[in-house]
C-alpha positions as CSV (number, residue, x, y, z in Angstrom):
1,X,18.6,6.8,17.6
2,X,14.8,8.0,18.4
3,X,12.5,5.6,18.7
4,X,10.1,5.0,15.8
5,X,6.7,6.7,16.3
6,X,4.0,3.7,16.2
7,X,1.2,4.6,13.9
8,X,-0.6,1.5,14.4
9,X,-0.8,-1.5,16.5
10,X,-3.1,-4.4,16.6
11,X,-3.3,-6.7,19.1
12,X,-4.4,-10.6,18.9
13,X,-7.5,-9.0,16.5
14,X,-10.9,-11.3,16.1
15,X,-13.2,-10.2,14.4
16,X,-16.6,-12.2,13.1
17,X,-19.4,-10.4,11.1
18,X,-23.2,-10.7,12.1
19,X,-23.8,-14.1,9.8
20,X,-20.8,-16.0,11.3
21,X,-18.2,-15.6,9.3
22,X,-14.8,-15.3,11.1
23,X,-12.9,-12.7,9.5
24,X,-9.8,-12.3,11.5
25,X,-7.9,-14.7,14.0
26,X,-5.6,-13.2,16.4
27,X,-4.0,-10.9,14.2
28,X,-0.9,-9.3,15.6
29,X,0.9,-6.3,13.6
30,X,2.9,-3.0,14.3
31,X,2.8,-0.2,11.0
32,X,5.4,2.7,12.0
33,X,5.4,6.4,11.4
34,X,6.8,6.8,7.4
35,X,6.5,3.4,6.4
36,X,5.0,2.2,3.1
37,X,3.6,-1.3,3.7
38,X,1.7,-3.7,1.5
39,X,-0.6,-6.5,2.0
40,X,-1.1,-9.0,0.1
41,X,-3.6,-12.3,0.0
42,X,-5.7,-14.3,-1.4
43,X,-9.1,-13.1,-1.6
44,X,-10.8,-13.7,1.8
45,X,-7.8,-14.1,3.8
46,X,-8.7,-10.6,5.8
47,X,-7.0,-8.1,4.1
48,X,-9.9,-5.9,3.9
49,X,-11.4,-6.2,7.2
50,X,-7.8,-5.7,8.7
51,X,-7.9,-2.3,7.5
52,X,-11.3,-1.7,8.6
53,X,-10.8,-1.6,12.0
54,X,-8.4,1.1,11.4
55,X,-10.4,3.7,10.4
56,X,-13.4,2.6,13.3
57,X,-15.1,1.0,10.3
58,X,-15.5,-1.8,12.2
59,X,-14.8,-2.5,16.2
60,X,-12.9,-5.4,16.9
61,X,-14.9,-8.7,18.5
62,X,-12.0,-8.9,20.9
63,X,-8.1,-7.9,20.9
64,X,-7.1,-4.2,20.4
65,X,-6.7,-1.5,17.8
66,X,-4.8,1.2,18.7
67,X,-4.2,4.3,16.3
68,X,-1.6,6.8,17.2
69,X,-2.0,5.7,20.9
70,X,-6.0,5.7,20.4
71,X,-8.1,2.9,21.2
72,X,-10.6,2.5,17.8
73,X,-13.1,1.2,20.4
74,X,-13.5,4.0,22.3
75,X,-12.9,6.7,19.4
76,X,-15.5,8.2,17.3
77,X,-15.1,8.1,13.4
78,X,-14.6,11.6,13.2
79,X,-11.7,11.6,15.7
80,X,-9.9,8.5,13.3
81,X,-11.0,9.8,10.0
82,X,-8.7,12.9,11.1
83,X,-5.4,10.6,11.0
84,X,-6.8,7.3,9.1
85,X,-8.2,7.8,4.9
86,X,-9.1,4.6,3.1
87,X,-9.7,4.3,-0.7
88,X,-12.2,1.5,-0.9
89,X,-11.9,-1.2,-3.6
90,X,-14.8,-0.4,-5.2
91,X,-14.7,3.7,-5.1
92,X,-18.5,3.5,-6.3
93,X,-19.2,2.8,-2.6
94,X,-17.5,5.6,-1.3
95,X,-18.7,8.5,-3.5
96,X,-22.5,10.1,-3.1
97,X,-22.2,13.3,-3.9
98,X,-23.6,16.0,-6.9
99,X,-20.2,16.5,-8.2
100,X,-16.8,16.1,-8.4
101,X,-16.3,19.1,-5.9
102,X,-19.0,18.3,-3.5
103,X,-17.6,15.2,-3.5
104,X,-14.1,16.4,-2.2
105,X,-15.2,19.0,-0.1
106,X,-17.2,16.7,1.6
107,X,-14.9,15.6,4.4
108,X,-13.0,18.8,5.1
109,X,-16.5,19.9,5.8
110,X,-17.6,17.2,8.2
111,X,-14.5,17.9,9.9
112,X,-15.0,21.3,10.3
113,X,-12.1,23.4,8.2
114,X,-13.1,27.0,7.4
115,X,-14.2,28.2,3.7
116,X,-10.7,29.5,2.4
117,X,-9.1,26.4,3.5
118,X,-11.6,24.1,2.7
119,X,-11.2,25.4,-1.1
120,X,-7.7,25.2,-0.9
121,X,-7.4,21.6,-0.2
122,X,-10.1,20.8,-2.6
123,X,-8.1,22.5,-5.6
124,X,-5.3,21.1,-4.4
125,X,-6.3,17.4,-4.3
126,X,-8.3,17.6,-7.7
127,X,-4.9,18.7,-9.3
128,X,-3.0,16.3,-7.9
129,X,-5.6,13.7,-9.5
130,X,-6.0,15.1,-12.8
131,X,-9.6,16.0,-12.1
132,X,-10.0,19.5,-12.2
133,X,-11.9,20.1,-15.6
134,X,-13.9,17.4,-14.2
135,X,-14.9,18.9,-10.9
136,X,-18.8,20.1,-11.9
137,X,-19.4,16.5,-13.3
138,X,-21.6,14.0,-11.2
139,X,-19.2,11.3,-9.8
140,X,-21.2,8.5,-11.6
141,X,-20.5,10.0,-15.1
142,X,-17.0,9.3,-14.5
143,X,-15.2,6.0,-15.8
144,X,-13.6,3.6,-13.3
145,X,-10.6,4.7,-13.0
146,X,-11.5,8.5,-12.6
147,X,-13.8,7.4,-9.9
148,X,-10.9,6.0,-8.4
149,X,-8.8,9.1,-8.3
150,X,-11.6,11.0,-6.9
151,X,-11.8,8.8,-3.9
152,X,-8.2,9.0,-3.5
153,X,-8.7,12.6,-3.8
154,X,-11.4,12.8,-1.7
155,X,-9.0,11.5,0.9
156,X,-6.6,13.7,0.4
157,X,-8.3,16.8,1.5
158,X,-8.3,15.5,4.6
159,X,-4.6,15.6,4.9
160,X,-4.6,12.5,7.1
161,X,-1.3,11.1,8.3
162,X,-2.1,7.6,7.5
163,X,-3.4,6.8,3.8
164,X,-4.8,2.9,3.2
165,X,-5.6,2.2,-0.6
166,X,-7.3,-0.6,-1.4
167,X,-6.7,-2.0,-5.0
168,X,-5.0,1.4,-5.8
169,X,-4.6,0.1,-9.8
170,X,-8.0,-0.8,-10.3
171,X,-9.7,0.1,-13.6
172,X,-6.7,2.3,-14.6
173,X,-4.7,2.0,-17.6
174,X,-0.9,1.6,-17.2
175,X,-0.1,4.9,-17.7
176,X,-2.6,6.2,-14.5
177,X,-1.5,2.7,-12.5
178,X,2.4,4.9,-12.4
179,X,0.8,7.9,-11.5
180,X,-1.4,7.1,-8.9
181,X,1.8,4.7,-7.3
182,X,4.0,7.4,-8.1
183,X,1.5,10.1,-5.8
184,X,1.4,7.5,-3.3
185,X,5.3,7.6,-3.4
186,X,5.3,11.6,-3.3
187,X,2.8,11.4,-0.3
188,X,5.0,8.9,1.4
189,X,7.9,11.3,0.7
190,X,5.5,13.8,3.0
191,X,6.5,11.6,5.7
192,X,2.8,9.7,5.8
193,X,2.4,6.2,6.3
194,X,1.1,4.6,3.0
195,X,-0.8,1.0,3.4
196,X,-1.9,-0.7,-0.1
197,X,-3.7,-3.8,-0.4
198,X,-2.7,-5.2,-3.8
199,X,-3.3,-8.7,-5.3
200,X,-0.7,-7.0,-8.3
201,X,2.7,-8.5,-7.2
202,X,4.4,-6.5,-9.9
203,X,3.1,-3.0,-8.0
204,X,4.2,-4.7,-4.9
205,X,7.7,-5.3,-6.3
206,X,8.3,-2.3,-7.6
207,X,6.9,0.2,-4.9
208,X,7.0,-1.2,-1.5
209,X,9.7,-1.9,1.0
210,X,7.4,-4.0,3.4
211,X,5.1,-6.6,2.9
212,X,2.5,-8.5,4.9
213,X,1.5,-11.6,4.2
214,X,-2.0,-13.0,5.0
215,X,-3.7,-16.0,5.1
216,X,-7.5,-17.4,7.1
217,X,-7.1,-14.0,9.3
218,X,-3.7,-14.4,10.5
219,X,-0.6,-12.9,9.6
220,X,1.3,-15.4,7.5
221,X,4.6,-13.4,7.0
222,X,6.1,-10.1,7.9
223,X,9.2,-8.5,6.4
224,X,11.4,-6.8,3.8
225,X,9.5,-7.7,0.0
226,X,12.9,-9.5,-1.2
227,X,13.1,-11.6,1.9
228,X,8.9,-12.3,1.4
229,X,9.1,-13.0,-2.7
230,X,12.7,-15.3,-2.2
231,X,10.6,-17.8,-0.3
232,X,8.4,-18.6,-2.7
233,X,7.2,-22.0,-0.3
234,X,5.7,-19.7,2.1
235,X,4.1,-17.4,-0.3
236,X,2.4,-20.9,-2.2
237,X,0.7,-21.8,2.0
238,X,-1.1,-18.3,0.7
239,X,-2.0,-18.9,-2.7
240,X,0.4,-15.7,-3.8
241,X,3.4,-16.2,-6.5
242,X,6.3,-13.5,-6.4
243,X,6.4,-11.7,-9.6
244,X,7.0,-13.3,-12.9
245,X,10.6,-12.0,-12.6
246,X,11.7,-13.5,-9.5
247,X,10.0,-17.0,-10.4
248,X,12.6,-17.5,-13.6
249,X,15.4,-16.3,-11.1
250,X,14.5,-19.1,-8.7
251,X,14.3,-21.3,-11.7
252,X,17.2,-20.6,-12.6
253,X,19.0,-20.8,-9.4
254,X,21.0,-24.1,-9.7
255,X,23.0,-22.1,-12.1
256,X,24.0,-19.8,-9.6
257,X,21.4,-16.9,-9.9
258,X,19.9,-15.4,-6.9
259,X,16.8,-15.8,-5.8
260,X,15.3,-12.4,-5.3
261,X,15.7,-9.7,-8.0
262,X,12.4,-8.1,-8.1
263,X,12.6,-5.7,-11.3
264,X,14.0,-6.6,-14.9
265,X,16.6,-4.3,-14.3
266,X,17.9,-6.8,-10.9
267,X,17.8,-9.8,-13.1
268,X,19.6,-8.2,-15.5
269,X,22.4,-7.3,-13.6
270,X,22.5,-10.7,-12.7
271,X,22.8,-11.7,-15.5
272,X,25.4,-9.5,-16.5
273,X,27.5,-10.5,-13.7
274,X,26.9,-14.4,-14.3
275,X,28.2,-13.5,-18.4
276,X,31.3,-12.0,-16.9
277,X,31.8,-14.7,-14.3
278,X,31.3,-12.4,-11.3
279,X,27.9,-13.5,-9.8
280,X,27.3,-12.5,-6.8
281,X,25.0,-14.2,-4.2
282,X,21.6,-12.7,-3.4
283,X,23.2,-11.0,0.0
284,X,25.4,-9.4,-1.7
285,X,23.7,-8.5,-4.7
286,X,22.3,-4.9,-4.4
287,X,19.3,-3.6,-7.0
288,X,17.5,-0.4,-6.8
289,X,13.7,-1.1,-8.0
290,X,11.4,1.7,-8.5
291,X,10.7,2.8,-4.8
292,X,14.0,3.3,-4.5
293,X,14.8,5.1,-7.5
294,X,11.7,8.0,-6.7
295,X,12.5,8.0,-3.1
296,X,16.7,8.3,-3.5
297,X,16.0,10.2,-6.5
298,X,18.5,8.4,-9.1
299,X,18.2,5.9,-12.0
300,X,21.4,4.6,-11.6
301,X,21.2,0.6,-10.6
302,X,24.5,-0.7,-8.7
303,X,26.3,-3.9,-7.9
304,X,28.0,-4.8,-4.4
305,X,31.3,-6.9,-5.9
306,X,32.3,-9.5,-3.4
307,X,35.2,-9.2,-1.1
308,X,38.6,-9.5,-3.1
309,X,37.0,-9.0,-5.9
């Protein structure tokens, strides 16, 4: 088997701003080619500035950022802004522009595409978003959750290989929350590595495959989202509850229910099973949530019996 391509590694990361505060704490993480990875956190726990130093936003006080095999502290912006796009939080922060267009043109131009191109990827992003019969508007006109999709936009005419959203639901009705995490799914199908920092455990759940855990600028946990949400005592050192879901199935696990479905569809299999007296246990129960239905491309859910059975 090849070995994975590393995207991204940090390396023991510190990092303290200019009034004191300490950010990060010897952070240590490895993101590979393709993955879709989550982070999750209570609100100053570094989430944010983690990412950061990814894109050269900021430099590292000491440890090591490396992106693709380039050191962030002796890359320019323009060199990382070719394989790194961040959505900010607030998208208000990233937009400055005299219109929707100018807006999304703006960073195939900085990075020097040609003029046929440059339209191109600018059509193609505002279509992806919904946007076009937007695109002569100033950006400030725009609701929330439009605002959000043209930053996400924005990014996306840059075709980089990684894509980092921050709060990628914010301001958006349930309806746009599925289609922007649905995109995100479609890029990741277009073998980019997708990073989303989410304080939604439900998006978390349903969408990504691996999940970091952080807490006072360390990494807390690492690993598969079942494994994080069934340990519910580790996620509670964080200040982070698994989704609604998975909290009755762990109340409910004296009676022989496991511990991690992460969907309504998992916990009802379970509960199918435990009505027909065939409950499995949580290894060898096998749910498909929604990453797995868009990326396998089926709807169908199944159950792994146990041996003899």
């Amino acid at each position: 088997m090849a070995e994975r391509k590393k995207m991204i590694e940090v390396r023991d990361l510190h990092f303290t701003y200019p009034d004191g505060t300490v950010a990060l704490k010897g952070a240590n993480l490895d993101i590979y080619e393709n993955e879709f990875v989550g982070i999750i956190g209570q609100n100053g726990s570094g989430k944010t500035t983690l990412v950061k130093h990814f894109n050269g936003l900021l430099k590292p006080t000491s440890g090591k950022v490396m992106i693709e095999g380039l050191d962030t502290t002796e890359s320019d912006f323009k060199h990382l802004a070719k394989r790194v796009g961040y959505v900010y939080q607030n998208p208000s922060y990233q937009l400055f522009c005299n219109s929707v267009e100018q807006e999304v043109a703006f960073g195939p131009t900085i990075l020097g595409f040609n003029k046929d191109e440059m339209k191109q990827r600018v059509d193609d992003a505002l279509g992806r978003m919904g946007l076009e019969k937007k695109r002569k508007e100033y950006p400030f006109f725009l609701s929330m959750g439009e605002r959000q999709r043209l930053a996400i936009a924005s990014i996306l005419a840059t075709n980089p290989s990684i894509i980092i959203v921050d709060e990628p639901t914010t301001g958006q009705d349930i309806r746009r929350a599925k289609e922007i995490m649905d995109l995100l799914i479609e890029l990741h199908k277009e073998e980019r590595t997708i990073i989303v920092i989410t304080h939604d455990m439900r998006i978390i759940a349903d969408y990504v495959p691996r999940t970091v855990v952080m807490l006072d600028g360390k990494i807390l946990a690492d690993g598969a989202t079942r494994q994080i949400f069934a340990d519910p005592k580790s996620l509670l050192k964080a200040f982070v509850l698994p989704p609604q879901i998975t909290r009755l199935a762990q109340k409910l696990e004296n009676y022989g229910v496991p511990p991690d479905p992460l969907t309504a569809v998992e916990m009802c299999d379970c509960c199918l099973c435990f009505c027909s007296g065939s409950l499995v246990s949580s290894s060898e129960f096998v749910g498909c949530n929604h990453y797995c239905t868009h990326a396998q491309g089926h709807h169908s859910h199944r159950r792994i019996p146990r041996e003899g059975k």
